[in-house]
SEMI-123562 format. One record per residue: x, y, z of N, C-alpha, C in turn. Coordinates in steps of 0.02 Angstrom, whole numbers, padded with zeros to 5 digits, always signed. Layout:
N
XYZXYZXYZ;...
This chain:
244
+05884+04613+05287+05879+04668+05238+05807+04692+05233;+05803+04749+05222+05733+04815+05237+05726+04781+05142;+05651+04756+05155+05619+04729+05088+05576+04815+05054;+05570+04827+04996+05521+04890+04978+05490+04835+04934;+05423+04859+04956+05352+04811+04939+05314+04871+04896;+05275+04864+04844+05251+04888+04812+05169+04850+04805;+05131+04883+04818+05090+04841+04841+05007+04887+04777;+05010+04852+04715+04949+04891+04676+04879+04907+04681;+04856+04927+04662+04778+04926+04674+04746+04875+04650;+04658+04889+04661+04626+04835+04613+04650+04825+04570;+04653+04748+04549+04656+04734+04488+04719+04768+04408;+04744+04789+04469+04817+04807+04442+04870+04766+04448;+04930+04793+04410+04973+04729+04431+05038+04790+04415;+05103+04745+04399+05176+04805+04403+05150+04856+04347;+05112+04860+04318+05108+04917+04257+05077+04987+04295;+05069+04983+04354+05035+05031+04360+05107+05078+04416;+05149+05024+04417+05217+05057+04463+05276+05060+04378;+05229+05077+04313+05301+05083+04267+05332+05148+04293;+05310+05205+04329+05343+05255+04315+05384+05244+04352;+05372+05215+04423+05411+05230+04484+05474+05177+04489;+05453+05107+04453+05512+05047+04456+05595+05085+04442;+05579+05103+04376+05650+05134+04344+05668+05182+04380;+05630+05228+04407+05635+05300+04446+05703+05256+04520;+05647+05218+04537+05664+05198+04610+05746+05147+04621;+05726+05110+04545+05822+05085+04557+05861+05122+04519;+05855+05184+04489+05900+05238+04473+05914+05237+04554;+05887+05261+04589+05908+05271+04666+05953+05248+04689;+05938+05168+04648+05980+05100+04697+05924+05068+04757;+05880+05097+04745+05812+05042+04767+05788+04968+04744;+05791+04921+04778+05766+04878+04747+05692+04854+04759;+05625+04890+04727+05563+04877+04734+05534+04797+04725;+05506+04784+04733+05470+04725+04726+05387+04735+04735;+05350+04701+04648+05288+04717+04656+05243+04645+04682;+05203+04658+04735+05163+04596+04772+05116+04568+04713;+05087+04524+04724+05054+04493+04690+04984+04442+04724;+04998+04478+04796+04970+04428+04834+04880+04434+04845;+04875+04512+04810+04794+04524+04799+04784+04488+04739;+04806+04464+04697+04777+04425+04649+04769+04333+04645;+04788+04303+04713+04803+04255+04718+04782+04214+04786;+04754+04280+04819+04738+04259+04888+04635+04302+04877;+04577+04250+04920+04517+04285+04917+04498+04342+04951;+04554+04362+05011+04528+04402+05075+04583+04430+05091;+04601+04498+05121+04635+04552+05136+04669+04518+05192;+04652+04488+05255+04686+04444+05271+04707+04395+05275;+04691+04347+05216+04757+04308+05175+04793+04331+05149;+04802+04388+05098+04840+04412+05053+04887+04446+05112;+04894+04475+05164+04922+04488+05221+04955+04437+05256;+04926+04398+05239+04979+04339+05291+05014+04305+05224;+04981+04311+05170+05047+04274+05128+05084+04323+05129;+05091+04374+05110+05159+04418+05103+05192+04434+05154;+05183+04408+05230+05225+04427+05272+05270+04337+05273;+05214+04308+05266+05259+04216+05236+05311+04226+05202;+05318+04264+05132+05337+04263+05061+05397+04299+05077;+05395+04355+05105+05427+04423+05115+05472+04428+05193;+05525+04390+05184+05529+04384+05275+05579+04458+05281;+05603+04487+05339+05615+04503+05365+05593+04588+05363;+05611+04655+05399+05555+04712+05378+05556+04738+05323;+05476+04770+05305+05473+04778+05263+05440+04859+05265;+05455+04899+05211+05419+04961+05188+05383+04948+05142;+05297+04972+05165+05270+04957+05131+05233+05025+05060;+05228+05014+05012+05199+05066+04958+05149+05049+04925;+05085+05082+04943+05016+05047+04931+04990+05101+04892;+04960+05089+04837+04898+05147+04808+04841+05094+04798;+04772+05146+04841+04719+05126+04827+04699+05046+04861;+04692+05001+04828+04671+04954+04872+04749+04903+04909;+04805+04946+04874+04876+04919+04896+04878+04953+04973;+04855+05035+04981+04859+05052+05042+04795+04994+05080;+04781+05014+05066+04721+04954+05114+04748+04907+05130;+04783+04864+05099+04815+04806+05107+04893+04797+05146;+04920+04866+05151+04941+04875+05177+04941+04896+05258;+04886+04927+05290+04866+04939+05351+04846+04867+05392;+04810+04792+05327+04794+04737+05347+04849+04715+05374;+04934+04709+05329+04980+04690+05349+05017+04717+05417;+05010+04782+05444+05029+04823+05493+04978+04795+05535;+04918+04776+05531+04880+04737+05585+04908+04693+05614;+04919+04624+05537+04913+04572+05588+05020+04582+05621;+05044+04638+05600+05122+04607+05599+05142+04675+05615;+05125+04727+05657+05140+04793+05662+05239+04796+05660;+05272+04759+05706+05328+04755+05705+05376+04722+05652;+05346+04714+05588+05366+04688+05531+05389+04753+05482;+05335+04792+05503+05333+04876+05445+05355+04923+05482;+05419+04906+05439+05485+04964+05453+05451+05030+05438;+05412+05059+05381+05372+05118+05359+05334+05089+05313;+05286+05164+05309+05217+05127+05259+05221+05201+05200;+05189+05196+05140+05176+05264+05111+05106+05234+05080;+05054+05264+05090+04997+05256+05054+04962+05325+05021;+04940+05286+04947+04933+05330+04907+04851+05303+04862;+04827+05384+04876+04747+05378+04833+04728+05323+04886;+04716+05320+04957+04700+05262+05007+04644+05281+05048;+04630+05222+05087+04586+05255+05135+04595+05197+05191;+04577+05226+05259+04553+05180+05310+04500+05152+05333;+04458+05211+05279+04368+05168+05306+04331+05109+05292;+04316+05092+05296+04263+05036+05258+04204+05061+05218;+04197+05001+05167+04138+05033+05122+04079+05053+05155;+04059+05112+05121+03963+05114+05154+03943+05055+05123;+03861+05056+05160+03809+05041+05128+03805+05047+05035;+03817+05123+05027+03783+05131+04963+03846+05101+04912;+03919+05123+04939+03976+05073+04889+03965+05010+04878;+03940+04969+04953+03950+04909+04932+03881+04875+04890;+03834+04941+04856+03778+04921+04837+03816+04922+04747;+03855+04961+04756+03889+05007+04684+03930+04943+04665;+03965+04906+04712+03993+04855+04700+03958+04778+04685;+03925+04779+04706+03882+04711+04717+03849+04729+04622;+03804+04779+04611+03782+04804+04538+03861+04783+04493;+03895+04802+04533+03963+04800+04458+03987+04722+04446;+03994+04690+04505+03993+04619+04500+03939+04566+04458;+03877+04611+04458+03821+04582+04401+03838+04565+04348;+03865+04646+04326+03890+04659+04244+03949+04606+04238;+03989+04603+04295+04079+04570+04275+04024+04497+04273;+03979+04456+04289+03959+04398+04275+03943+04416+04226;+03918+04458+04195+03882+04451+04137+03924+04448+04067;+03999+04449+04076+04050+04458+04038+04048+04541+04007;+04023+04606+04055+03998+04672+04021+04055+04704+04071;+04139+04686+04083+04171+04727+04138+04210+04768+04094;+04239+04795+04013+04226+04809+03991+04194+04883+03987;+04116+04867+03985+04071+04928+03981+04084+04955+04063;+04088+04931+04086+04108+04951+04175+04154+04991+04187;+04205+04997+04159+04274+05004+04156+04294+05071+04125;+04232+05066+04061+04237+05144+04027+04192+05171+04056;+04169+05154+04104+04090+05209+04123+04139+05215+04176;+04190+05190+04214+04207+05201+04274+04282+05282+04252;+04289+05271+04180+04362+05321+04175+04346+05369+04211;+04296+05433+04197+04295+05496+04220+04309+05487+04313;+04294+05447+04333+04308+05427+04396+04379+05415+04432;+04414+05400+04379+04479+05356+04387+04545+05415+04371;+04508+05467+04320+04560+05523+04301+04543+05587+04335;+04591+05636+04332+04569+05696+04350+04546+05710+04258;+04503+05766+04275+04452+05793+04210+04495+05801+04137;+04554+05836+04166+04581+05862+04108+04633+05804+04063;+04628+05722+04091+04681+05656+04082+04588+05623+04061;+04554+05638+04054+04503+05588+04026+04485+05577+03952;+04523+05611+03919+04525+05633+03843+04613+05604+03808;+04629+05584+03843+04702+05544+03834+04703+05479+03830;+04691+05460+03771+04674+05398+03740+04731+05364+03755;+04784+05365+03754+04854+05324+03775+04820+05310+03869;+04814+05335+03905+04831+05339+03948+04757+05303+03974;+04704+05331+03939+04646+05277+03962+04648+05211+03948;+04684+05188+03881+04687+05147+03866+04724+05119+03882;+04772+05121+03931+04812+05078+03963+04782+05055+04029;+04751+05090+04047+04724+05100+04121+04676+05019+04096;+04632+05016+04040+04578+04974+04052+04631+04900+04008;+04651+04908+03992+04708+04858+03963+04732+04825+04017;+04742+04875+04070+04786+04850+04132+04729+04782+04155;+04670+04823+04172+04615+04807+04212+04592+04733+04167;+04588+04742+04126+04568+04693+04095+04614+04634+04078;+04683+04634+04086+04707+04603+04103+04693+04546+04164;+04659+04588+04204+04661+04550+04281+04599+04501+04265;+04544+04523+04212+04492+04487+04211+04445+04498+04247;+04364+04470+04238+04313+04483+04276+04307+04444+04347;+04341+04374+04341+04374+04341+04409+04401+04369+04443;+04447+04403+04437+04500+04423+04475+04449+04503+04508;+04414+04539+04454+04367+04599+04460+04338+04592+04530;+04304+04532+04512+04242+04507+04576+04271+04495+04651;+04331+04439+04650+04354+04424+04707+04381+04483+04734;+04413+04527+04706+04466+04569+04740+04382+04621+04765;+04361+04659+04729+04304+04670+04746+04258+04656+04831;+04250+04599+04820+04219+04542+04885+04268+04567+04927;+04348+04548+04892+04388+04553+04966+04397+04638+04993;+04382+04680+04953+04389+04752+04979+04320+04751+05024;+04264+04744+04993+04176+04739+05035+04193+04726+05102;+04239+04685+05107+04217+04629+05169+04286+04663+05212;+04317+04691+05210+04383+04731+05241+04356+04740+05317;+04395+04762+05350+04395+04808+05398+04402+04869+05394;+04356+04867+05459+04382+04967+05478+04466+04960+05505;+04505+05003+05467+04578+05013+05495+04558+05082+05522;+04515+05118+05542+04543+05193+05587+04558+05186+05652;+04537+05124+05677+04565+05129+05758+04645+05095+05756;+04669+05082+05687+04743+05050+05690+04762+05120+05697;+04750+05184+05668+04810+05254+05640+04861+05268+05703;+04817+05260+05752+04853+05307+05817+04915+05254+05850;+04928+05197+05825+04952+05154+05851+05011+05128+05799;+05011+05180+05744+05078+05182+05680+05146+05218+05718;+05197+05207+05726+05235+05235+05750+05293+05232+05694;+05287+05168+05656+05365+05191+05597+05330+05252+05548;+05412+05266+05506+05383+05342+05475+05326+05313+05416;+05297+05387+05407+05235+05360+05364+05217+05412+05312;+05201+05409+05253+05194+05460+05221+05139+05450+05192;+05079+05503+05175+05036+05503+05131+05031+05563+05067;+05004+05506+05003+05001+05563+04952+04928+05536+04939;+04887+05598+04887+04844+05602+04864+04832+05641+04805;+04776+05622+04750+04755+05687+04724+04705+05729+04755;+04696+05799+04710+04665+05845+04755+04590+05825+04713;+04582+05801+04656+04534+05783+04638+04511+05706+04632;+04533+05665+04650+04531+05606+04679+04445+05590+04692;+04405+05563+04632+04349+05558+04654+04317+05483+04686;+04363+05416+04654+04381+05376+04688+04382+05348+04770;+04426+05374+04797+04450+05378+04872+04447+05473+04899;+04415+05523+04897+04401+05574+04908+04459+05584+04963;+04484+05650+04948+04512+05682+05009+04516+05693+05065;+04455+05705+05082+04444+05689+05171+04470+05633+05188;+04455+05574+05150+04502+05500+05170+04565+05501+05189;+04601+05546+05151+04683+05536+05153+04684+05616+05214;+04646+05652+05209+04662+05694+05274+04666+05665+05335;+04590+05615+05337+04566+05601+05392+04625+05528+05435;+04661+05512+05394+04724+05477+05401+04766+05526+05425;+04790+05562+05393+04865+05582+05410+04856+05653+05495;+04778+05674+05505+04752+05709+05562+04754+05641+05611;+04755+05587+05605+04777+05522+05655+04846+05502+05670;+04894+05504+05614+04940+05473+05612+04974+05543+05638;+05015+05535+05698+05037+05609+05745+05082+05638+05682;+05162+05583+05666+05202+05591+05631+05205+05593+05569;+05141+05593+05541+05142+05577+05437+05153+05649+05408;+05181+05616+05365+05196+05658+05316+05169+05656+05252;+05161+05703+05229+05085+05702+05155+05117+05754+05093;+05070+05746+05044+05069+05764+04989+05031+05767+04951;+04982+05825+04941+04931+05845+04914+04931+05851+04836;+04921+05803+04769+04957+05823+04716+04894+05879+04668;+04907+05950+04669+04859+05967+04626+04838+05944+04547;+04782+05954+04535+04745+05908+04474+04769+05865+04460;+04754+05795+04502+04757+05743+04511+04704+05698+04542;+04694+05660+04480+04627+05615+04495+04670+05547+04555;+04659+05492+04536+04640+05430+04587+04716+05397+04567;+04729+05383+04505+04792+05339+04497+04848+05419+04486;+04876+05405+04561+04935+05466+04544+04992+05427+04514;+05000+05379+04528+05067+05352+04493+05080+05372+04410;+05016+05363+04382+05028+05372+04296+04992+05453+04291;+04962+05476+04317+04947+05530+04325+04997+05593+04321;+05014+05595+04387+05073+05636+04418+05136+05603+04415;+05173+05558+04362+05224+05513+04397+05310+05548+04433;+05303+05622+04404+05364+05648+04423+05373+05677+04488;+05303+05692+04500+05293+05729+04567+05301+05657+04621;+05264+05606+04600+05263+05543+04655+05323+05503+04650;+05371+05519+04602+05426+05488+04603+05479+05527+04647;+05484+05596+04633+05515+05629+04671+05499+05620+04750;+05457+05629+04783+05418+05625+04840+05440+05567+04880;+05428+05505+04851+05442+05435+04870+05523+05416+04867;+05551+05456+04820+05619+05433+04817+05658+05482+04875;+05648+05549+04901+05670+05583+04955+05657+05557+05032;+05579+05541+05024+05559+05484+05084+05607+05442+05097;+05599+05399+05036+05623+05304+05038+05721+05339+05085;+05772+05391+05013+05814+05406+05042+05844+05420+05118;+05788+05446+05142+05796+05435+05226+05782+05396+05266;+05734+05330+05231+05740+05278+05290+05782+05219+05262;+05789+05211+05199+05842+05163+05175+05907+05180+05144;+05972+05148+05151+06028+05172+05131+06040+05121+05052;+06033+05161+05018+06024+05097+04944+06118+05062+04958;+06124+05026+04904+06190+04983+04927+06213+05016+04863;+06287+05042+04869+06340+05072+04831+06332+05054+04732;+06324+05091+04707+06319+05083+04628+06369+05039+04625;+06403+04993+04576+06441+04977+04559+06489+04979+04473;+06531+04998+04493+06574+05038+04450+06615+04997+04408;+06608+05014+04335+06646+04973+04301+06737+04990+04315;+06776+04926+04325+06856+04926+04302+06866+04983+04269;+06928+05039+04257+06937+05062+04197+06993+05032+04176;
């Protein structure tokens, strides 16, 4: 059976797939959110546990450091990923100057200040006109802070230390879809272009005014999108109907 992997970003966990869970088994999807970036130190451990954990193929659904983690798993196991959809992603590796931005933010998360990090990071994280939505920021750092300044640092380290995935794109052959925002200051646009101008067959989705987390952002547009995708490569299994 074709597994759907849901795969979160930093320091996220299922709250950041609330819109899409319910969306996706209305379908008759059965999603499943990984857990294996929070439990493993390095992109390829967390890759080899979930192909351990998760046997047979799988579609994978990554935003942000979930797509990342997702291209790790298509590395080491290309014939495992039935399809991939990555969202707010990238294939590059950090510069120089990120992993200077990162290394500074890891200071503060020792310093118990992740927190002050976190709100200096919103305008970053939303498109302009979602940065004044106190529900919605405040879930975002609730989420985050949930994960803790441990969890901040390692996952962190383990994004720094990644690979370059652009010489994997040309060598994707199951279907593949990419979405993005158009204001995405996060993972910038050219990222998710410069993917899907590799990948011969992808298919994309540009979401206007849309910052970095499209899932809570945009959730109707990315639910719709993903659920027409998912519909053509998986056949959900028959509703079941009460006796009358």
């Amino acid at each position: 059976m074709t597994r759907l992997m849901l795969l979160p970003g930093l320091a996220s966990d299922a709250a950041l797939w609330r819109h899409q869970i319910p969306a996706l088994r209305e379908r008759g999807h059965q999603p499943v959110v990984s857990d294996v970036h929070a439990r493993f130190p390095t992109l390829p451990q967390m890759a080899a546990a979930l192909l351990d954990e998760q046997p047979g193929p799988l579609v994978l659904v990554g935003t942000s450091m979930g797509g990342i983690l997702a291209l790790e798993v298509f590395r080491q196991a290309p014939s495992r990923v039935a399809a991939m959809a990555l969202l707010g992603s990238t294939a590059r590796p950090d510069t120089p100057q990120m992993r200077q931005l990162r290394e500074d933010a890891i200071v503060l998360f020792e310093q118990g200040r992740a927190l002050e990090v976190l709100r200096a990071n919103v305008p970053f994280a939303f498109h302009a006109s979602r940065v004044g939505d106190t529900g919605l920021v405040q879930g975002y750092l609730d989420m985050v802070m949930r994960a803790g300044a441990q969890q901040l640092i390692a996952q962190n380290r383990a994004i720094m230390a990644r690979s370059d995935s652009r010489p994997l794109l040309s060598t994707i052959g199951c279907p593949f879809l990419m979405m993005w925002g158009d204001s995405d200051a996060l993972t910038p646009p050219e990222c998710a272009r410069e993917i899907v101008a590799a990948v011969a067959h992808a298919e994309y989705e540009e979401l206007p005014q849309c910052g970095h987390l499209l899932t809570w952002e945009c959730p109707v547009q990315v639910n719709a999108r993903l659920n027409s995708w998912l519909d053509a490569l998986i056949t959900p299994p028959p509703k079941q109907t009460s006796p009358s």
